[in-house]
N, C-alpha and C positions, 0 to 999 in steps of 0.2 A: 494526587497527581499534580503536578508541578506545570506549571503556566510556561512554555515555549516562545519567548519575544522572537519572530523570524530576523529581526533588524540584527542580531548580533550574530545569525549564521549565515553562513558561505550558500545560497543557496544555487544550486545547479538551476539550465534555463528547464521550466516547466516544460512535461511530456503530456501530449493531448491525446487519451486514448481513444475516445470514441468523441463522433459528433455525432449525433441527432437529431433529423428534421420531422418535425412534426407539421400536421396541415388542418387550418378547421375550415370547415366547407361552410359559406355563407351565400346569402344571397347575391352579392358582388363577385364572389369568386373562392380561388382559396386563399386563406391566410397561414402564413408559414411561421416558425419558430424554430429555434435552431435550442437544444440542448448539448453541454461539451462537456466530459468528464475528461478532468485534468487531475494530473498526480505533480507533485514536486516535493524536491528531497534535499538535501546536503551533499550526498554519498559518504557521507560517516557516521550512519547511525539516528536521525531524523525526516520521517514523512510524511505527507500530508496527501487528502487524498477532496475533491471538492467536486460537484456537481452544480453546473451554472448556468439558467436559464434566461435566455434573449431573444429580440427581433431580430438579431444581425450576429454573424458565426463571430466574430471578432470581439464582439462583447460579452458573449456566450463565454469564452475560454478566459474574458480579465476574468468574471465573474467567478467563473470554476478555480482558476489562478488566487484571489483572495479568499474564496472561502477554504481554501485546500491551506493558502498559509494558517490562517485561525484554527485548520483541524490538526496541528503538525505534532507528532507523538516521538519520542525516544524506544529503538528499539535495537536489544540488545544482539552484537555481534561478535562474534570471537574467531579472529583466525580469517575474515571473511565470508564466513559463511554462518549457520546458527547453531546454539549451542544443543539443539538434540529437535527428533523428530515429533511433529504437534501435525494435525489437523483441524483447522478453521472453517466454521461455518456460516454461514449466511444466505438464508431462504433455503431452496432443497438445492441450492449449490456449495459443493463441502470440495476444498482443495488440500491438498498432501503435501506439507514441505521434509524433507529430510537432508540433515547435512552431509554435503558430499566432501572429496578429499581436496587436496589445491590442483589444481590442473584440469577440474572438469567444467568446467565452467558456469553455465547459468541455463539448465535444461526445464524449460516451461515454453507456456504458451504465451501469445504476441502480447495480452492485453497484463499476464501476472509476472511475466518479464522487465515489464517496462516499471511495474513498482520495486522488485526487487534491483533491478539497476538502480532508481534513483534513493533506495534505502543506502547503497553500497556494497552490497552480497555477490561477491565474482563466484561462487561456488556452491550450488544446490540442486536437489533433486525437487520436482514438483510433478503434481501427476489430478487433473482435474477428475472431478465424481460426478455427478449429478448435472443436472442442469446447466448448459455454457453461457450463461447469461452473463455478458460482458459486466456489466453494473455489479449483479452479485457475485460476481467472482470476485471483482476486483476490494469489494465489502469481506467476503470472507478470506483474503490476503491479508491483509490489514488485522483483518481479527484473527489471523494466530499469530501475526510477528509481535503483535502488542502482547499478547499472552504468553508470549516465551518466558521463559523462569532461566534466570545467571544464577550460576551455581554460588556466585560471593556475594548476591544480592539476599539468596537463600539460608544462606549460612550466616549471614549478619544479621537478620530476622530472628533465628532460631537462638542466636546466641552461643554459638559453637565456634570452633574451629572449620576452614575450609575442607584439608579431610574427613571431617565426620558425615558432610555431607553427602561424601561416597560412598560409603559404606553402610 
């Protein structure tokens, strides 16, 4: 797998899907903590996806903001939407992407929407399983767009021609 430099892509402005504040209870009082799970993309086929831990919500999200550049993957698209139906797991939360036609747009949930927009996907079906844990859903998105198989990546592989793949 191929090293992604963010410097040479277009990257759209970062999407902060969740914040969370954490509190430790002390002798003085509480002490707070801000966690921000941040996605950012290209919208052509590159995303990253970064969880960023801070005293203060603004440095919580650079830090989700650059670890999400250094996690940034290539994932393949065709036509807008993806080349066949996969389900992605992560912990006992399992999500359903299936490719839809041009015209229907981007049918998911708030937190699996927001990575397939900044992938660049206008057109798919998603249907959440198991557990709605914001975190792991958004881990088991991630891990089926990266497991997608293109049918000319398959066929280059095997050593064939692209029809034979079909059949």
């Amino acid at each position: 797998m191929a090293i992604i430099n963010p410097g040479e892509l277009d990257l759209n402005e970062e999407s902060v899907i969740k914040i969370n504040r954490t509190a430790k209870v002390t002798s003085r009082g509480k002490r707070f903590r801000f966690s921000a799970l941040v996605v950012i993309g290209d919208g052509n086929g590159y995303v990253g996806i970064g969880l960023g831990k801070a005293n203060e919500v603004i440095s919580a999200i650079n830090k989700g903001k650059e670890i999400a550049k250094r996690s940034l993957v290539k994932i393949s698209i065709i036509n807008g939407t993806i080349p066949h139906t996969i389900i992605g797991k992560h912990g006992s939360s399992r999500i359903f992407l299936k490719p839809a036609s041009p015209g229907t747009g981007i049918i998911a949930g708030a937190s699996v929407r927001l990575v397939l927009e900044q992938v660049g996907i206008n057109n798919i079906l998603t249907k959440r399983q198991g557990s709605k844990n914001i975190l792991n859903l958004v881990r088991a998105t991630m891990n089926a767009l990266v497991s997608l198989k293109d049918a000319v990546k398959i066929a280059n592989k095997r050593g064939v021609k692209i029809e034979r793949v079909f059949n």
